[in-house]
Wavefront OBJ file of the C-alpha trace (Angstrom):
o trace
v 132.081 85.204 130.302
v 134.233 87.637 128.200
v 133.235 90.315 125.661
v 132.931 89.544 122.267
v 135.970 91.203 120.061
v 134.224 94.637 118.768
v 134.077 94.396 114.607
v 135.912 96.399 113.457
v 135.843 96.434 109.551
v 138.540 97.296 107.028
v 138.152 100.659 106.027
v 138.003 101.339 109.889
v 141.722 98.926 110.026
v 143.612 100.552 106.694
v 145.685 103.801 107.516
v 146.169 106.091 104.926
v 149.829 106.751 103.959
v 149.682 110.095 102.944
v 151.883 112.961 102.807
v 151.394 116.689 102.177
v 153.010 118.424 99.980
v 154.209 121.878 102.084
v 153.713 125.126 100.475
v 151.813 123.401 96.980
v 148.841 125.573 97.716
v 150.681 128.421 99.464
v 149.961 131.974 98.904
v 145.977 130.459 97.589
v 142.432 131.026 98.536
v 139.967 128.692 98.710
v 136.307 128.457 99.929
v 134.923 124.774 100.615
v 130.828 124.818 100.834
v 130.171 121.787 103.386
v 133.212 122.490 105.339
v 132.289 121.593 108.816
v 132.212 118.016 108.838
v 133.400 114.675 106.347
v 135.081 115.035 103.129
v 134.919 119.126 103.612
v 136.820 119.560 106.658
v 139.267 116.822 105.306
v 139.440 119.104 102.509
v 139.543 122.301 104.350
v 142.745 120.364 106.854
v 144.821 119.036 103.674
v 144.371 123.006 101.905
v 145.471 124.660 105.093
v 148.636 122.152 105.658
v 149.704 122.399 102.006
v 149.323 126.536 102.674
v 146.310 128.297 101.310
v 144.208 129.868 103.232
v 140.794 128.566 103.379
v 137.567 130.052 104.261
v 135.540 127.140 105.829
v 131.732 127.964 104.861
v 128.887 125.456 105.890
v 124.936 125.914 107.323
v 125.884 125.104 110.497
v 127.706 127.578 111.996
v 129.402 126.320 115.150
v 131.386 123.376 113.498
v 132.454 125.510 111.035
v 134.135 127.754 113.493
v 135.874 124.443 114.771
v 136.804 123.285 111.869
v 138.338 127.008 111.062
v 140.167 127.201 114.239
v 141.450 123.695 113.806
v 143.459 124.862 110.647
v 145.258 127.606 112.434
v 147.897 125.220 113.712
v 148.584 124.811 110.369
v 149.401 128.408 110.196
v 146.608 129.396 107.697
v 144.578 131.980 107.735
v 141.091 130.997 108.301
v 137.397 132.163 108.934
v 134.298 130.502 109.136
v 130.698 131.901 107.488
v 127.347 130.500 107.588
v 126.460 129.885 103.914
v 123.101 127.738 102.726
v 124.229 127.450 98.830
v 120.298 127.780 98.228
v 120.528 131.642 98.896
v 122.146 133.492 96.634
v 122.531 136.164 98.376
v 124.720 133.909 100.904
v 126.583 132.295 98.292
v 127.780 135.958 96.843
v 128.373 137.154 100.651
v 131.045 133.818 100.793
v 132.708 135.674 97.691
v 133.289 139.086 98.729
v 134.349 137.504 102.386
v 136.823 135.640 100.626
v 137.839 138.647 98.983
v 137.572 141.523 101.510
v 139.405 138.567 104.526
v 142.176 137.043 101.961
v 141.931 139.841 98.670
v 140.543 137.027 96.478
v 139.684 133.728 95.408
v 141.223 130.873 93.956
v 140.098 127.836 94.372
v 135.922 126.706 95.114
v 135.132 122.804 96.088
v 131.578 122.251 95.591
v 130.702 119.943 98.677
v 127.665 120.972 100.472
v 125.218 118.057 99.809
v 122.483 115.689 100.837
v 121.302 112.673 100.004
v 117.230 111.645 100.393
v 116.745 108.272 100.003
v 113.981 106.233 97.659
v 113.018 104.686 94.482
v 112.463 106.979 91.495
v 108.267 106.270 90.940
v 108.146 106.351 95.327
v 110.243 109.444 95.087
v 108.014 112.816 97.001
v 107.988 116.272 94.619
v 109.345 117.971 98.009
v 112.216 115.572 98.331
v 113.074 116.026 94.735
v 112.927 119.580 94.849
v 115.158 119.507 97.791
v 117.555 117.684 96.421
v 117.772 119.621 93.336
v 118.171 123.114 95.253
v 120.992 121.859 97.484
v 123.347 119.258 95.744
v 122.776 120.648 92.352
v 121.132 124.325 91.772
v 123.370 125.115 94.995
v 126.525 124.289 93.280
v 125.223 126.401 90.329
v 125.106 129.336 92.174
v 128.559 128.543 93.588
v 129.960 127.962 90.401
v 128.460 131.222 88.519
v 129.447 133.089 90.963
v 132.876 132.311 91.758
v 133.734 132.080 88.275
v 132.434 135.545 87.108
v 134.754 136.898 90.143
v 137.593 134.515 88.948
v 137.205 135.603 85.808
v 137.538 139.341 86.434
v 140.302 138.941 89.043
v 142.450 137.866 85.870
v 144.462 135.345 87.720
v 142.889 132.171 87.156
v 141.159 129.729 89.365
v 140.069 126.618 90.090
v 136.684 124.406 90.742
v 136.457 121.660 92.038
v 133.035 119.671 92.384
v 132.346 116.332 94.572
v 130.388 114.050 92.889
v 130.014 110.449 93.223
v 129.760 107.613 91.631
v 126.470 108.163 91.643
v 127.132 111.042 88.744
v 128.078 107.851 86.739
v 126.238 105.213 87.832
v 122.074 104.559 89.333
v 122.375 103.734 92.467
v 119.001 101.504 93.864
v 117.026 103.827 96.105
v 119.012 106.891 95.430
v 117.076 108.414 92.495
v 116.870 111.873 93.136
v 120.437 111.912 94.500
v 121.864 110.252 91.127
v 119.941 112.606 88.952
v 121.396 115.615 91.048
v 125.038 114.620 90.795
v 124.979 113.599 87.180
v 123.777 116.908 86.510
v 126.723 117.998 88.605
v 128.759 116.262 86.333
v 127.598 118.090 83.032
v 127.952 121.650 85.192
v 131.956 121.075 85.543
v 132.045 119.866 81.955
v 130.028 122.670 80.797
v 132.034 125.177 83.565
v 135.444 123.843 81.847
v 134.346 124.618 78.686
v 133.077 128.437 79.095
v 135.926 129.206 82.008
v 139.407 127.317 80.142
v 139.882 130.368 78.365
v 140.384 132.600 81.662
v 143.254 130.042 83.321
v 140.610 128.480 85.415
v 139.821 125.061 85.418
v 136.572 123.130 86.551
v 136.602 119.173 87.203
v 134.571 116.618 89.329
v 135.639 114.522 91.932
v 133.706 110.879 91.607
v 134.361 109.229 95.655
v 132.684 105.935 96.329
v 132.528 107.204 99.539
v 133.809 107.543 103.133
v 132.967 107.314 106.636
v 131.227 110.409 108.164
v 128.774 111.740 110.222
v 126.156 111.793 107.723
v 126.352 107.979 107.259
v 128.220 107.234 110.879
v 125.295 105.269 112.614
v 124.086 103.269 109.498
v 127.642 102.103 108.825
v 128.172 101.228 112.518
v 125.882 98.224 111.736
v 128.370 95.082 111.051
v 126.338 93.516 108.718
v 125.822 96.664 106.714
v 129.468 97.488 106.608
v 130.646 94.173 105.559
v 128.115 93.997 102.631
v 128.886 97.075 101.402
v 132.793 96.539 101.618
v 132.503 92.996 99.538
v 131.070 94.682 96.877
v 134.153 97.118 96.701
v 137.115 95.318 94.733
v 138.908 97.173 97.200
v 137.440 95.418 99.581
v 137.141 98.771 101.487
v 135.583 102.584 101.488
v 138.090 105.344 101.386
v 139.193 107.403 104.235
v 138.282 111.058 103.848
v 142.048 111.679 103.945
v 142.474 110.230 100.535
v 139.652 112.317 99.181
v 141.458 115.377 100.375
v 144.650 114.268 98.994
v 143.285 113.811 95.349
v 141.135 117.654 95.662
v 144.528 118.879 96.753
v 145.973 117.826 93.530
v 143.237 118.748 91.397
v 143.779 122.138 93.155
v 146.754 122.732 92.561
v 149.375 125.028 90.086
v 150.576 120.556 88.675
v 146.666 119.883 87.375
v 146.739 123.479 85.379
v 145.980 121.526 82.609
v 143.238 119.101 84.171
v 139.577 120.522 82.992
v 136.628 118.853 82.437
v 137.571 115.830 84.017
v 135.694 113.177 86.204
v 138.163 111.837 88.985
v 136.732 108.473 90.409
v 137.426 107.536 93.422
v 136.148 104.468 94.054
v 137.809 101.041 94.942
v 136.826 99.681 91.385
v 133.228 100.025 92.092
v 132.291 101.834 88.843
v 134.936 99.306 86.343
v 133.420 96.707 88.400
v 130.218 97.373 87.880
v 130.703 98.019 84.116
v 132.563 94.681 83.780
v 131.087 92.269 81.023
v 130.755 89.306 83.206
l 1 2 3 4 5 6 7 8 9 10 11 12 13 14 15 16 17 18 19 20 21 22 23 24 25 26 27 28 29 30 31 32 33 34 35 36 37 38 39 40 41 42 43 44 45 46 47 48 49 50 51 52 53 54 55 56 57 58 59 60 61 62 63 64 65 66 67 68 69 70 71 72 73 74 75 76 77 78 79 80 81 82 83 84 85 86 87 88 89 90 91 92 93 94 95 96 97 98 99 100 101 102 103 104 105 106 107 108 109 110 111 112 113 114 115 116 117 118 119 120 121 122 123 124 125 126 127 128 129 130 131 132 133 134 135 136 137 138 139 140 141 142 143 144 145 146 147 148 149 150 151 152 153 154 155 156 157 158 159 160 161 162 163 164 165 166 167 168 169 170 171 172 173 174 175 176 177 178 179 180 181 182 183 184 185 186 187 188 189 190 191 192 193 194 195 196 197 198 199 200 201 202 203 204 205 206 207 208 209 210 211 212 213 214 215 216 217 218 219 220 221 222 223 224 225 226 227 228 229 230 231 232 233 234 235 236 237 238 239 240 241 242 243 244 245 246 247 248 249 250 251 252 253 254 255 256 257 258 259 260 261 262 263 264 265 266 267 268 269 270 271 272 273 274 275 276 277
């Protein structure tokens, strides 16, 4: 008896036609928290092909190094450093190693994250807390600090923050994580605001969401896959390509005037969701 013909859905099927744009981002410096793996690396690949040089900073150490050496055949300039955004004392070592390896900074994406599961009224004080320190105080310290350095190296700057739809939207058993990246969302607003007047610009990044390893095994599931895809006017999730494509933009010398914006990202989940039906 044969095999049955592996599923394989649609984001897995649709190929991304996407192009970089060579030397947009040359002669920049950017630090991505979450590097190592997903949407950061994507980030991190699309940066270093479009020219900047990128310092790839992430908790884990190891696939940070990979993803660092990965960009080299891009011809960037590249270096990997441990950083858990809940230390601030880490998050201001990523800034002077951006300065002291490149001589400074220009551009910060805000993607270290996590995401605990659970109702609001089931949700645990630790799991809260968690939550809170990584995916939201986290990018605070990011943010204050990269911006006060932006701000005194007088040559402008960018921040870029990935939300979610999330930041818009409750999602069911994602409490803690929604209240975390809507507060994310009123940090770039509030970022745009205080930083506009110093060149540098601060916007969020709303993705539906990708494949990667953080979701990987639960996605692998047919049945979970397919549901979630039908509920995507789309009919698909994005591919962490496109993601990158869109932060590349939003980094860039074209979106100089962009601040304070919400990007989504999303298929037509969130217009979907909002439509009067």
């Amino acid at each position: 008896m044969s095999e049955a013909t592996p599923y394989i859905s649609k984001t897995e099927r649709f190929r991304p036609k996407i192009t970089p744009t060579p030397d947009r981002l040359r002669g920049k410096v950017a630090a991505i928290t979450g590097g190592a793996r997903g949407i950061g690396r994507a980030i991190a690949l699309r940066f270093a092909q479009e020219g900047a040089n990128v310092l790839v900073t992430d908790k884990d150490l190891e696939p940070a190094r990979e993803t660092a050496a990965a960009l080299e055949q891009f011809g960037a300039a590249s270096k990997a450093l441990r950083v858990d955004v809940t230390d601030r004392e880490q998050v201001d070592e990523m800034i002077r190693t951006a300065a002291s390896n490149f001589g400074g900074l220009d551009i910060l994406v805000n993607n270290a994250g996590i995401i605990v599961f659970g109702s609001l009224m089931e949700c645990a004080r630790e799991d809260w807390d968690r939550m809170m320190a990584v995916d939201l105080t986290g990018a605070f310290q990011c943010t204050q600090a990269a911006g006060r350095f932006m701000a005194e190296q007088g040559r402008g700057g960018r921040l870029l923050h990935i939300g979610s739809t999330a930041s818009l939207l409750p999602t069911a058993q994602q409490a803690a994580y929604c209240v975390a990246k809507a507060g994310l969302l009123m940090l770039s607003r509030t970022a745009a605001m205080e930083l506009v007047r110093f060149g540098i610009t601060s916007n969020l990044i709303c993705p539906e969401g990708a494949v990667t390893d953080i979701n990987r095994n639960l996605l692998s599931d047919p049945a979970v896959m397919s549901a979630l895809e039908s509920r995507i006017p789309a009919g698909r999730m994005a591919r962490v390509e496109e993601i990158a494509a869109l932060a590349a933009f939003v980094a860039s010398d074209e979106a100089a005037y962009m601040t304070g914006a919400e990007l989504v990202h999303d298929g037509g989940a969130v217009i979907s969701a909002l439509w009067w039906r």
